[in-house]
C-alpha positions as CSV (number, residue, x, y, z in Angstrom):
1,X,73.6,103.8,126.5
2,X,76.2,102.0,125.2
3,X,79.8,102.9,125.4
4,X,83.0,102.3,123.1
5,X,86.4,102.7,123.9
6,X,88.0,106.2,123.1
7,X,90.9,105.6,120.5
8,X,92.4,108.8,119.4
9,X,92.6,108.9,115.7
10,X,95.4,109.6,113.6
11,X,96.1,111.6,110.5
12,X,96.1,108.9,107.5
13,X,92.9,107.4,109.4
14,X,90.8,111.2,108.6
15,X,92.4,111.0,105.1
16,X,91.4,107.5,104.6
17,X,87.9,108.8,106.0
18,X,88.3,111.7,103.1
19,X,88.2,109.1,100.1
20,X,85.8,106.3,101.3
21,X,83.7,109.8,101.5
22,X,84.6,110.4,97.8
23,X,84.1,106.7,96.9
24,X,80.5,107.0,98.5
25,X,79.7,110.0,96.5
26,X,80.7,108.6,93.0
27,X,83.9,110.9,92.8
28,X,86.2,108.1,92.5
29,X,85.3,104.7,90.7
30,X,86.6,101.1,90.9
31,X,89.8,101.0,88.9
32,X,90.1,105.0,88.5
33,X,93.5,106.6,89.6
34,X,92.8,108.5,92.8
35,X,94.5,112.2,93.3
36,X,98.3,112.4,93.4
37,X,100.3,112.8,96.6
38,X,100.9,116.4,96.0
39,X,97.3,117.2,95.7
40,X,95.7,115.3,98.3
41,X,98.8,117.0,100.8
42,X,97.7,120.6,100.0
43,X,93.8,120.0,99.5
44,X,94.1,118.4,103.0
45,X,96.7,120.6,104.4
46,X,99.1,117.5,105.6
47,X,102.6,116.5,105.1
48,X,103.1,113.9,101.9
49,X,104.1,111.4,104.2
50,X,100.7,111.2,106.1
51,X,99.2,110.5,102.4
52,X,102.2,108.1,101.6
53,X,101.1,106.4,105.1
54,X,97.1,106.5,104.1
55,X,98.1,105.3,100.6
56,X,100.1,102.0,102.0
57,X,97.1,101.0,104.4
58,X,95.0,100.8,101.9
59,X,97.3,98.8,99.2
60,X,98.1,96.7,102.8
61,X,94.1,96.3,102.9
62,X,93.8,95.0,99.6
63,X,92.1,99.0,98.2
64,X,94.5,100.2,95.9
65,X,97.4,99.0,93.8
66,X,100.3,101.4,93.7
67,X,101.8,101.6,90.7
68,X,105.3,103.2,90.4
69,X,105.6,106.0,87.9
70,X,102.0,106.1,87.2
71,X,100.0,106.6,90.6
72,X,97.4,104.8,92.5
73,X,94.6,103.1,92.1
74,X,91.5,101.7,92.9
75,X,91.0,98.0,92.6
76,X,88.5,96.9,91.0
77,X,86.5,95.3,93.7
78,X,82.4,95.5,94.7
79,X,82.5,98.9,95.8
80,X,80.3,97.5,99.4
81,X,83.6,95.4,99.6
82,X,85.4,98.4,99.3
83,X,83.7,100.6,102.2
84,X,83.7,97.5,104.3
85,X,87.5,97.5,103.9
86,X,87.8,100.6,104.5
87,X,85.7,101.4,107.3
88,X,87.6,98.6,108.7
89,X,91.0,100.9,107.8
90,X,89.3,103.4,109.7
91,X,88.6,101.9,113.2
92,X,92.5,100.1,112.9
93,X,91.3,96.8,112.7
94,X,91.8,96.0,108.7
95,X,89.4,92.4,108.7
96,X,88.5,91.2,105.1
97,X,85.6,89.1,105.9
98,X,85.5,87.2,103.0
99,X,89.2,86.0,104.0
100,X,88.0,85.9,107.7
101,X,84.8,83.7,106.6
102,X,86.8,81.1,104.7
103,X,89.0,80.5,107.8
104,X,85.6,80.2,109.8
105,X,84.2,77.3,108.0
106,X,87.7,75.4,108.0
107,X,87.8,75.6,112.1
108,X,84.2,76.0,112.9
109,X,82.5,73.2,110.8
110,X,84.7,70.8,112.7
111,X,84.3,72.5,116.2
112,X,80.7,71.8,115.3
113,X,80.8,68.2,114.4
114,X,83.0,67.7,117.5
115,X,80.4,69.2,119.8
116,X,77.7,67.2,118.4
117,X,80.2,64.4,119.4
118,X,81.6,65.4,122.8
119,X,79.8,68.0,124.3
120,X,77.7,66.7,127.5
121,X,75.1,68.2,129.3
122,X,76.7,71.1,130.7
123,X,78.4,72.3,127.2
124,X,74.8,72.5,125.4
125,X,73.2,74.3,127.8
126,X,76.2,77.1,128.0
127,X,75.3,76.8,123.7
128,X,71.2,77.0,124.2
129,X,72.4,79.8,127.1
130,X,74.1,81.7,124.2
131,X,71.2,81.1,121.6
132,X,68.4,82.7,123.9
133,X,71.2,85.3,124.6
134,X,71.2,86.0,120.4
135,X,67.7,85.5,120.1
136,X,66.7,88.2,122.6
137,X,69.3,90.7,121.0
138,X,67.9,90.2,118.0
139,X,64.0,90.3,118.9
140,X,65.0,93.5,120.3
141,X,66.6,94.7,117.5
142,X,70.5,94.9,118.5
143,X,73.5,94.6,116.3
144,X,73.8,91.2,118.4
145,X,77.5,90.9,117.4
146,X,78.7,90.1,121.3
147,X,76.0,87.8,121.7
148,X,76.6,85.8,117.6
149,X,80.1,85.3,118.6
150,X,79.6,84.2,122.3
151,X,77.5,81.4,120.7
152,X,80.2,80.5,118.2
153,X,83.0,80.4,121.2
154,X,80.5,77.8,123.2
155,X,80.4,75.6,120.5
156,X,84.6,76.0,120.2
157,X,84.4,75.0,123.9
158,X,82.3,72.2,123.5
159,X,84.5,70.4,120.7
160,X,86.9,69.5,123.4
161,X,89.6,70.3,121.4
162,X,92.4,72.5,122.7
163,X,93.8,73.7,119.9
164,X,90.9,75.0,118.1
165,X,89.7,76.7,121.5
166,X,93.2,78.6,121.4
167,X,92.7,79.5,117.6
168,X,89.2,80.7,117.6
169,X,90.3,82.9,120.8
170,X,93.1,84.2,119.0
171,X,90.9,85.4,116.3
172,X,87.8,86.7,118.3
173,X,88.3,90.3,117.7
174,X,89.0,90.1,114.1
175,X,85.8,87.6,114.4
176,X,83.9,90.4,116.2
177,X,84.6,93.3,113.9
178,X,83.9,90.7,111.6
179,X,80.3,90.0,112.8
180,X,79.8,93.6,113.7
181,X,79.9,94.8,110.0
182,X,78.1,91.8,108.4
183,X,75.3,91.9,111.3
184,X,75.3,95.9,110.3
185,X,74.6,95.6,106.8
186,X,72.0,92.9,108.3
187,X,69.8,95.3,109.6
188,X,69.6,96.6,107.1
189,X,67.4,94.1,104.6
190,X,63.9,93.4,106.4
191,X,63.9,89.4,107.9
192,X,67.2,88.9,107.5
193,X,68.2,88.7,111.4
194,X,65.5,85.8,111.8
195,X,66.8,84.2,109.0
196,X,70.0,84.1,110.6
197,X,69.0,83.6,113.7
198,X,66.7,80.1,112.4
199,X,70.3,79.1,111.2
200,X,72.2,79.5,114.4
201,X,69.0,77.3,115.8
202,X,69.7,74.5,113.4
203,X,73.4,74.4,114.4
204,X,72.5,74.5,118.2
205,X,69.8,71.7,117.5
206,X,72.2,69.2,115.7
207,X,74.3,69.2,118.6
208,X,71.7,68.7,121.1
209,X,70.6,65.5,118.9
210,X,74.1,64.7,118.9
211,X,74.5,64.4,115.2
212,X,78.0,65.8,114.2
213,X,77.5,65.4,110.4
214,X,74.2,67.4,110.8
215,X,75.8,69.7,113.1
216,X,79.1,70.6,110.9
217,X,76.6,70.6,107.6
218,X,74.4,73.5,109.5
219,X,77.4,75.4,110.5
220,X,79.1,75.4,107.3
221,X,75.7,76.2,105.5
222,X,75.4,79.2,107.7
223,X,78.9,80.7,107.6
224,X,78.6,80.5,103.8
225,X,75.4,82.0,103.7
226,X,76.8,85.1,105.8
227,X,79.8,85.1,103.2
228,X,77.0,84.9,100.1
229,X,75.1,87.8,101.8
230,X,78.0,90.2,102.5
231,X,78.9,89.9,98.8
């Protein structure tokens, strides 16, 4: 059985819940002008200010646009864009992956190349280690999130670069929440996680050849093949 941390959830979180809920059934549409404060306070018997407080997480989130004098809105965005947002909302971790993706490639095609160039021995077997690690999650049918980013944070290792070690650590939960919703929506399409998986292989074996153009080519083909596939 697998456990999660208990986080008590507040107010604007179960009001937040209340309209992805509505934005799920077709009740509110990209771009239409959502209840006003007043009406969401009494149909969910809360103070305005927990709906102020909802309303500016989600304009923070990039969900709606708050328009003074005439209400608020929802962008229009792809409405799977949407939910992803705000499920993030939800669990207090607001990660737009698209954003999150971009930043990947910029650090991780180079911690790729330079682990193809100055990793030894002992780095690419902690990356292979990591690989079977995925590969077994995802034969057995797991979200595989823990294990996808452990194999990332190997290669970060392996580039021998201080700096970029200290970054990708500083951004490994919003890269975990990250991977947990892209590997979600995953599961979902038939073949996908061994397509995915065949890419993380091409990426480990570029570095084990020692190629660093093959190696940063295979890791920025990958990450924007997870970006194509979440949009």
């Amino acid at each position: 059985m697998e456990l999660l941390p208990v986080r008590k959830k507040r107010v604007y979180q179960d009001i937040v819940e209340q309209i992805k809920q509505a934005i799920e059934r077709g009740e509110i549409s990209q771009g239409e002008k959502l209840p006003s404060e007043r009406t969401l306070a009494e149909t969910f018997s809360v103070s305005r200010t927990s709906i102020k407080e909802a309303f500016s997480v989600l304009e923070s989130a990039g969900i709606v646009e708050i328009k003074q004098g005439s209400g608020v809105f929802l962008l229009k965005n792809n409405t799977a864009d949407i939910i992803a947002r705000i499920t993030s909302v939800i669990r207090g971790t607001a990660v737009d992956i698209v954003e999150l993706m971009e930043l990947r490639q910029s650090i991780e095609g180079d911690a790729a190349y330079y682990a193809a160039l100055r990793g030894d021995k002992k780095d690419v077997e902690v990356i292979y280690k990591a690989f079977c690690d995925l590969e077994n999650a995802v034969l057995n049918k797991k979200i595989a999130a823990e294990e996808d980013l452990a194999f990332h944070m190997s290669i970060a290792s392996a580039a021998k670069n201080s700096i970029v070690k200290k970054v990708m650590y500083m951004i490994s939960d919003q890269v975990l929440e990250g991977l947990k919703e892209s590997r979600t929506n995953t599961l979902k399409v038939p073949n996908n996680s061994k397509i995915i998986l065949g890419e993380h292989r091409v990426i480990y074996e570029a570095i084990q050849e020692e190629n660093p153009g093959k190696a940063k080519e295979a890791m920025c083909n990958h990450l924007q093949k997870v970006k194509h596939r979440y949009l």
